[in-house]
mmCIF file of the N, C-alpha and C atoms, coordinates in Angstrom:
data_MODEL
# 
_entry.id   MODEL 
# 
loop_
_atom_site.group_PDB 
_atom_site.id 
_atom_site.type_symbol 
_atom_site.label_atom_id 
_atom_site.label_alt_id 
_atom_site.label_comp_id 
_atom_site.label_asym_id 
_atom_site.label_entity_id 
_atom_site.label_seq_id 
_atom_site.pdbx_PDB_ins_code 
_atom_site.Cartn_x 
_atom_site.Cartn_y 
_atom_site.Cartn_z 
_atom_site.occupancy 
_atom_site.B_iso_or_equiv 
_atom_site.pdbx_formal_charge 
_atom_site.auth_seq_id 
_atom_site.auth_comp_id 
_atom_site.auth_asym_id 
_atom_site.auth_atom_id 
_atom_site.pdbx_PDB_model_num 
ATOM 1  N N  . UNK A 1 1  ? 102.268 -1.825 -29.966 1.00 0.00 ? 1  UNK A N  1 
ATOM 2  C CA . UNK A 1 1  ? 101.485 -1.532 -28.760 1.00 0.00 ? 1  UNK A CA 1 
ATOM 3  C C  . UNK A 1 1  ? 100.017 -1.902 -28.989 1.00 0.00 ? 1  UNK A C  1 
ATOM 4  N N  . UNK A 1 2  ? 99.214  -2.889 -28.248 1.00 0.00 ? 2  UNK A N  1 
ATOM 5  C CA . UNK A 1 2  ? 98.404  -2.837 -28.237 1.00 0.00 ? 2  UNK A CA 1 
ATOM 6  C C  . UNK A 1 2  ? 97.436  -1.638 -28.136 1.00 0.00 ? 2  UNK A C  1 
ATOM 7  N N  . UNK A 1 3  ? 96.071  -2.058 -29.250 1.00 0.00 ? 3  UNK A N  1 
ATOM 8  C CA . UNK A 1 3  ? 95.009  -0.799 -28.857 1.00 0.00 ? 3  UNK A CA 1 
ATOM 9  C C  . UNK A 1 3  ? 94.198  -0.759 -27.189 1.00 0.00 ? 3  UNK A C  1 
ATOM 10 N N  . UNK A 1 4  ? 94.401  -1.821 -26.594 1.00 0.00 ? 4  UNK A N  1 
ATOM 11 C CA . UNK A 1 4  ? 93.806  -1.315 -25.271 1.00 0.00 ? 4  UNK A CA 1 
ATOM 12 C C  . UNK A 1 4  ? 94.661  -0.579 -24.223 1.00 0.00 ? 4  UNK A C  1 
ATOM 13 N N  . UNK A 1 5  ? 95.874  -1.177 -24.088 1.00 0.00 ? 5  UNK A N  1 
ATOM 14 C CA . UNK A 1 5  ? 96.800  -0.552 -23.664 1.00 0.00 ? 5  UNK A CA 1 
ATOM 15 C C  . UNK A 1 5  ? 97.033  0.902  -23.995 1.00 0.00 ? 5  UNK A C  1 
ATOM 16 N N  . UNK A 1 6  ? 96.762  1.316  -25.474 1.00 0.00 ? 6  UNK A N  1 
ATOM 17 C CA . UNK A 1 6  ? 96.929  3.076  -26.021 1.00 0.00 ? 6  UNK A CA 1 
ATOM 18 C C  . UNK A 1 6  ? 95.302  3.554  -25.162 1.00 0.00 ? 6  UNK A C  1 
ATOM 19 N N  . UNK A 1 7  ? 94.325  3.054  -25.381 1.00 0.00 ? 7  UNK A N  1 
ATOM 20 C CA . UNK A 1 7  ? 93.423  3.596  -25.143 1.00 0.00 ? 7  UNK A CA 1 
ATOM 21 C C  . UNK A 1 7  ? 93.050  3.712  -23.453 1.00 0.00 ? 7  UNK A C  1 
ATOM 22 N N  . UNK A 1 8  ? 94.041  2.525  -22.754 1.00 0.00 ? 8  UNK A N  1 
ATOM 23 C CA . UNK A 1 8  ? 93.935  3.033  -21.263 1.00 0.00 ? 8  UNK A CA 1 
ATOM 24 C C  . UNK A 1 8  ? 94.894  3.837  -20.727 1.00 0.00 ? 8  UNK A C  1 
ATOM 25 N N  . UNK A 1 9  ? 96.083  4.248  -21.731 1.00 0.00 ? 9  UNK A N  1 
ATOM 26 C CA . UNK A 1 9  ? 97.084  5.649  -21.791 1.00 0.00 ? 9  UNK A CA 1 
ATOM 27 C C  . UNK A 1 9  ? 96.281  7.054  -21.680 1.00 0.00 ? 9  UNK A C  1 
ATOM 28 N N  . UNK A 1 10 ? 95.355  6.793  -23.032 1.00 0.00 ? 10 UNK A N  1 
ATOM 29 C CA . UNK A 1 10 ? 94.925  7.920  -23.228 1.00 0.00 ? 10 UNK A CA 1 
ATOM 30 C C  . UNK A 1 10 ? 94.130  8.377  -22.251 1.00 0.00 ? 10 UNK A C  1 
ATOM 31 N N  . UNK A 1 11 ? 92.767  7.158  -21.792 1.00 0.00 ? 11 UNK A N  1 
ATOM 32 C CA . UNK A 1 11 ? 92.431  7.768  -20.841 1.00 0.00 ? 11 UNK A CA 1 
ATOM 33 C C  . UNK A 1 11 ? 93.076  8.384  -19.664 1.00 0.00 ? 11 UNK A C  1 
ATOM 34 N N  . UNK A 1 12 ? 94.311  7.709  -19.245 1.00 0.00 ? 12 UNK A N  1 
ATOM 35 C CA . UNK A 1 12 ? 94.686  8.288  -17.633 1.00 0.00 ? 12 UNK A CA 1 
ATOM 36 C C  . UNK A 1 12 ? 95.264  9.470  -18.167 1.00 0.00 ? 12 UNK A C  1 
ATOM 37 N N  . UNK A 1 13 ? 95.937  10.166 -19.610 1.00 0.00 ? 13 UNK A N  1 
ATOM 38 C CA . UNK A 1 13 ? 96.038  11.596 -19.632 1.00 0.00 ? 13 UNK A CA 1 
ATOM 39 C C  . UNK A 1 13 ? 95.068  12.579 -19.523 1.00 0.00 ? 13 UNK A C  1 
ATOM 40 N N  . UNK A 1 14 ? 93.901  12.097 -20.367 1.00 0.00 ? 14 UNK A N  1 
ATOM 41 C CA . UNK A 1 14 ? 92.990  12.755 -20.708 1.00 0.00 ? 14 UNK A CA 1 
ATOM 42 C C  . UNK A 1 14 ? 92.469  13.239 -18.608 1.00 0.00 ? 14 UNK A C  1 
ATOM 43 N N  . UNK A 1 15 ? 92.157  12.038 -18.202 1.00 0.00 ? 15 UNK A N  1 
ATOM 44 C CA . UNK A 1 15 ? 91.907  12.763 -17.126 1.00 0.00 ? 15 UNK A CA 1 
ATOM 45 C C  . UNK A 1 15 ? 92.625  13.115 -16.190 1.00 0.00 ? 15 UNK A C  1 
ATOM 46 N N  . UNK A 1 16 ? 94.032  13.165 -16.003 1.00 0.00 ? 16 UNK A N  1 
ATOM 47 C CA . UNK A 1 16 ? 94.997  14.048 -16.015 1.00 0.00 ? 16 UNK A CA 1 
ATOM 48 C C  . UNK A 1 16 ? 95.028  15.089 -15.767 1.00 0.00 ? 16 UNK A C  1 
ATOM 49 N N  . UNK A 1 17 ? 94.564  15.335 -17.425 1.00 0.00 ? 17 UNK A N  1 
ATOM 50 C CA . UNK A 1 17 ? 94.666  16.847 -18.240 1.00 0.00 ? 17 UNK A CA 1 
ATOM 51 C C  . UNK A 1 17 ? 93.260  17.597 -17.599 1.00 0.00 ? 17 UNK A C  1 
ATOM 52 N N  . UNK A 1 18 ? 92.084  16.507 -17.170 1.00 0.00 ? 18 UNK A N  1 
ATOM 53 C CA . UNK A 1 18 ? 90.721  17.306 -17.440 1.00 0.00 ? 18 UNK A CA 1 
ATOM 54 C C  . UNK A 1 18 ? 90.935  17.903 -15.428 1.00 0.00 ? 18 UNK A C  1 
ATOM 55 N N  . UNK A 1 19 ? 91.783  16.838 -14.566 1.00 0.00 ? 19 UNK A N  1 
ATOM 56 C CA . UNK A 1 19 ? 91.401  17.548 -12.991 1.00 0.00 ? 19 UNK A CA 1 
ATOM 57 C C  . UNK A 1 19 ? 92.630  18.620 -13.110 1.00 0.00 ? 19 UNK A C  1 
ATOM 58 N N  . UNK A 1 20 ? 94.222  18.496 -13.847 1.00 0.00 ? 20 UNK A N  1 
ATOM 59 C CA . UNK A 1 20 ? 94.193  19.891 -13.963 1.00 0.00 ? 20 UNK A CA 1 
ATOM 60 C C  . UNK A 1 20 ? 93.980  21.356 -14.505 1.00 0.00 ? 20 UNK A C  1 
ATOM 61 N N  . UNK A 1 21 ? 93.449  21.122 -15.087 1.00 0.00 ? 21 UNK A N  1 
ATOM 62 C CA . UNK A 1 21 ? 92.443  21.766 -15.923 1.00 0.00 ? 21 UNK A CA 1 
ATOM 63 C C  . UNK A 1 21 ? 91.006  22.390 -14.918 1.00 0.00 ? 21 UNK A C  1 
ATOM 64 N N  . UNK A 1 22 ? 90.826  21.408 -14.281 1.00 0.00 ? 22 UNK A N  1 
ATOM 65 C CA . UNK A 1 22 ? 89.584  21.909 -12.892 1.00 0.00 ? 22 UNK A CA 1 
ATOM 66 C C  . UNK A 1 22 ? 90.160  22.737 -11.853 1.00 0.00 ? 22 UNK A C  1 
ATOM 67 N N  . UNK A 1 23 ? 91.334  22.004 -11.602 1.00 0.00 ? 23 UNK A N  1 
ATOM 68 C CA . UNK A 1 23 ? 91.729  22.682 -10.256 1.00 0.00 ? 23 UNK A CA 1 
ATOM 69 C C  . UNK A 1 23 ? 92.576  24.153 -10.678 1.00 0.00 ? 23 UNK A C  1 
ATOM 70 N N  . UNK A 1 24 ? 92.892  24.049 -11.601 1.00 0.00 ? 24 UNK A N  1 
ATOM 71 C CA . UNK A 1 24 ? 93.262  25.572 -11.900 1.00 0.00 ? 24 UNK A CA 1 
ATOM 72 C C  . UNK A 1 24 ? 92.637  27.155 -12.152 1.00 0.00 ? 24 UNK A C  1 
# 
């Protein structure tokens, strides 16, 4: 797996994780 591909994974969890994390 490419590293940009992991690192544009991670981001779309990370912010994911961070609006539900807000909205809760």
């Amino acid at each position: 797996m490419p590293s940009v591909t992991f690192n544009i994974m991670l981001a779309y969890i990370f912010s994911l994780l961070g609006t539900l994390m807000f909205r809760s």
